[in-house]
TORDREN-621803 format. One record per residue: z, y, x of N, C-alpha, C, CB in turn. Coordinates in steps of 0.1 Angstrom, whole numbers, padded with zeros to 4 digits, always signed. Glycine has a CB too. Layout:
ZYXZYXZYXZYX
...
END
This chain:
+0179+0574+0496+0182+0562+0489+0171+0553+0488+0187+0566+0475
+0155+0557+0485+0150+0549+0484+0142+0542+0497+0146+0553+0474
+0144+0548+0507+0144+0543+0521+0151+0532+0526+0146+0552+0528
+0167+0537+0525+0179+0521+0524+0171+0512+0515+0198+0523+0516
+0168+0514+0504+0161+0502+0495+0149+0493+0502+0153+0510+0480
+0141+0501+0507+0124+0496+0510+0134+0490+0525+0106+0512+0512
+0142+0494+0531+0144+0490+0541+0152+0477+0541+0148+0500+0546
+0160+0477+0531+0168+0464+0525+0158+0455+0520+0179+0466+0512
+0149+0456+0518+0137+0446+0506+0128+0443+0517+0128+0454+0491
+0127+0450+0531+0122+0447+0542+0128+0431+0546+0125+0459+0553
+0141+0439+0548+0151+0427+0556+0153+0415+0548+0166+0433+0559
+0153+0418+0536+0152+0408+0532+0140+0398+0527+0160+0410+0525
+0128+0403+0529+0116+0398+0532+0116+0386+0542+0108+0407+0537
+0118+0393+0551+0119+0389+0566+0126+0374+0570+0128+0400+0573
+0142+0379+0560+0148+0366+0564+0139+0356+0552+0168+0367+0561
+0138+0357+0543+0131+0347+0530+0120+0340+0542+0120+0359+0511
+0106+0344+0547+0096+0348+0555+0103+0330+0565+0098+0369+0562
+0114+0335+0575+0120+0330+0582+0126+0316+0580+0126+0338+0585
+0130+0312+0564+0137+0304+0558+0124+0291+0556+0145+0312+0544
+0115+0306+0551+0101+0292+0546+0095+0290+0557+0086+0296+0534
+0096+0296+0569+0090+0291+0583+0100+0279+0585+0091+0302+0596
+0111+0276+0586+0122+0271+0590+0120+0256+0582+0134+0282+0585
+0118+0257+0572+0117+0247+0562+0103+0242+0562+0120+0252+0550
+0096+0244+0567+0081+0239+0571+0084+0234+0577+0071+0245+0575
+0088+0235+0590+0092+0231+0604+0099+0219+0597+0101+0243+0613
+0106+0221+0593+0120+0205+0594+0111+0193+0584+0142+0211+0581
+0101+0205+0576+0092+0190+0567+0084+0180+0580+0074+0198+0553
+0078+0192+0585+0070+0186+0592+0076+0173+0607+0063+0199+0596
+0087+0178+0609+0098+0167+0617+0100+0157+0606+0115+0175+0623
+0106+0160+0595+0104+0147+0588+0096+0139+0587+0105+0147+0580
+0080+0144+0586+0069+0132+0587+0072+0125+0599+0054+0136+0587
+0070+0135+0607+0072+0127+0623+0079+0113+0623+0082+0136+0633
+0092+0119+0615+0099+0107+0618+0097+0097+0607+0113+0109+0619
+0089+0098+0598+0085+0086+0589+0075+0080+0595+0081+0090+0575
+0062+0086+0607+0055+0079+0611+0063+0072+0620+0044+0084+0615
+0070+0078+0630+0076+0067+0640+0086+0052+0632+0088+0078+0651
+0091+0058+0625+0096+0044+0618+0089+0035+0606+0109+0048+0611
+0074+0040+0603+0061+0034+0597+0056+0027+0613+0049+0048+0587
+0055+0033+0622+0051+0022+0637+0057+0010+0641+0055+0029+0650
+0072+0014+0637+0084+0006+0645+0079-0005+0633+0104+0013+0644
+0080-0005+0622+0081-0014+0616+0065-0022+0614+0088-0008+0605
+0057-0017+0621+0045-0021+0621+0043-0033+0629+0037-0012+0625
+0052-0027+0640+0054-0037+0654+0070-0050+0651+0060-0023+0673
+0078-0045+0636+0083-0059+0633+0099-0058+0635+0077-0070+0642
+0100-0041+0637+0113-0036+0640+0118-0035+0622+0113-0018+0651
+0131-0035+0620+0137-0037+0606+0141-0017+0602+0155-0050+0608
+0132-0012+0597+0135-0002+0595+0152+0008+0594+0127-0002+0586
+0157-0003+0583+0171-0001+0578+0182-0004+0589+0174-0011+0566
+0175-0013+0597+0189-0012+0607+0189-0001+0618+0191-0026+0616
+0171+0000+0621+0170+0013+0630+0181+0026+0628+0154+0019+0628
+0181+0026+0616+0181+0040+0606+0198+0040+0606+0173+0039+0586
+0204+0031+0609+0218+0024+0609+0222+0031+0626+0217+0004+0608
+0216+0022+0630+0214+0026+0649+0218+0042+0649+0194+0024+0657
+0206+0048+0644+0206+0062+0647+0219+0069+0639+0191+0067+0642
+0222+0062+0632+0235+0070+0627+0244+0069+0630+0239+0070+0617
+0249+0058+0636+0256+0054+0645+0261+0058+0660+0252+0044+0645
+0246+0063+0664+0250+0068+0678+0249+0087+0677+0237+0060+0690
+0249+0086+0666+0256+0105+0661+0269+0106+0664+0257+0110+0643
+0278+0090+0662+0292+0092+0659+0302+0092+0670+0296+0082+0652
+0309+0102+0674+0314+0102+0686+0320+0082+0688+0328+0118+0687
+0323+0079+0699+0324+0064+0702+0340+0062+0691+0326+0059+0723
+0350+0070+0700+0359+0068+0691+0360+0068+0679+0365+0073+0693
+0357+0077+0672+0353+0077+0656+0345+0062+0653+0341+0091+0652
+0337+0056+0658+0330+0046+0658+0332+0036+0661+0323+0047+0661
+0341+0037+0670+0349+0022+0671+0359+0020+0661+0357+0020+0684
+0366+0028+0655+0377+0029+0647+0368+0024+0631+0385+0046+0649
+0360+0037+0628+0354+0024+0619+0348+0012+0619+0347+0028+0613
+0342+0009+0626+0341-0008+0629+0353-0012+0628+0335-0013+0642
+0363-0009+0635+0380-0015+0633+0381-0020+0617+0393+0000+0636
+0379-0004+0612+0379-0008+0596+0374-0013+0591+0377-0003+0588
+0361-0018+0588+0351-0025+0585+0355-0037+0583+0343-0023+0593
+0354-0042+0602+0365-0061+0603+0376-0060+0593+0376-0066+0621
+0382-0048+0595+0398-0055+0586+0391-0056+0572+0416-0042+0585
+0385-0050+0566+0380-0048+0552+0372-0064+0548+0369-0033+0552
+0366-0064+0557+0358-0075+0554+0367-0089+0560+0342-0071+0562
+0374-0091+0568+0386-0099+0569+0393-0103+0554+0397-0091+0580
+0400-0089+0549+0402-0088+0537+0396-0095+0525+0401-0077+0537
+0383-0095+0526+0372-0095+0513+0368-0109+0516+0358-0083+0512
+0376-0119+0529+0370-0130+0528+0357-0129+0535+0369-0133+0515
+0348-0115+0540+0335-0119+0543+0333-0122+0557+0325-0111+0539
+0345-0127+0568+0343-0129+0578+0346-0142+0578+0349-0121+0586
+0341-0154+0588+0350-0166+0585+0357-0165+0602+0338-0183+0581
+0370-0166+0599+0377-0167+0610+0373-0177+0622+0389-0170+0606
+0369-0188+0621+0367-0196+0632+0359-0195+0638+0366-0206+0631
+0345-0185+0634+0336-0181+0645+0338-0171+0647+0325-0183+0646
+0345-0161+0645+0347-0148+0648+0359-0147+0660+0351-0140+0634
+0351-0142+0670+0355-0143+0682+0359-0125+0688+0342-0151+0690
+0375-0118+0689+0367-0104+0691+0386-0105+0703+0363-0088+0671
END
């Protein structure tokens, strides 16, 4: 019995061990990506739209065209398009 124990408190060492490796790792990609977008914007790029971009091109197209779809109608809706120069 107390062998399964030390052996369970192993394993679960191990994975804990693996989680805080894991999570280091993803901090440290996060700086990464705060310096690259502290660059971009050095050179005059708009951080917020980058950050837009990138989320955007996660979204399979279809899914993404369809919300844009939505979007126009919503904003058609809300008045915030003016019809005469909106060309689609």
């Amino acid at each position: 019995m107390e062998d399964t124990i030390k052996i369970t408190a192993d394993e679960l060492k191990t994975y804990i061990e693996r989680v805080e490796k894991l999570e280091q790792e993803k901090k440290d990609i996060q700086d990464h990506i705060r310096e690259v977008y502290a660059k971009a914007a050095d050179k005059g790029f708009d951080v917020k739209v980058m950050k837009q971009v990138v989320k955007l091109r996660k979204i399979d197209e279809d899914d993404r065209e369809e919300q844009e779809m939505l979007l126009d109608t919503y904003k058609r809706a809300l008045g915030m398009i003016n019809e005469e120069n909106n060309v689609t």
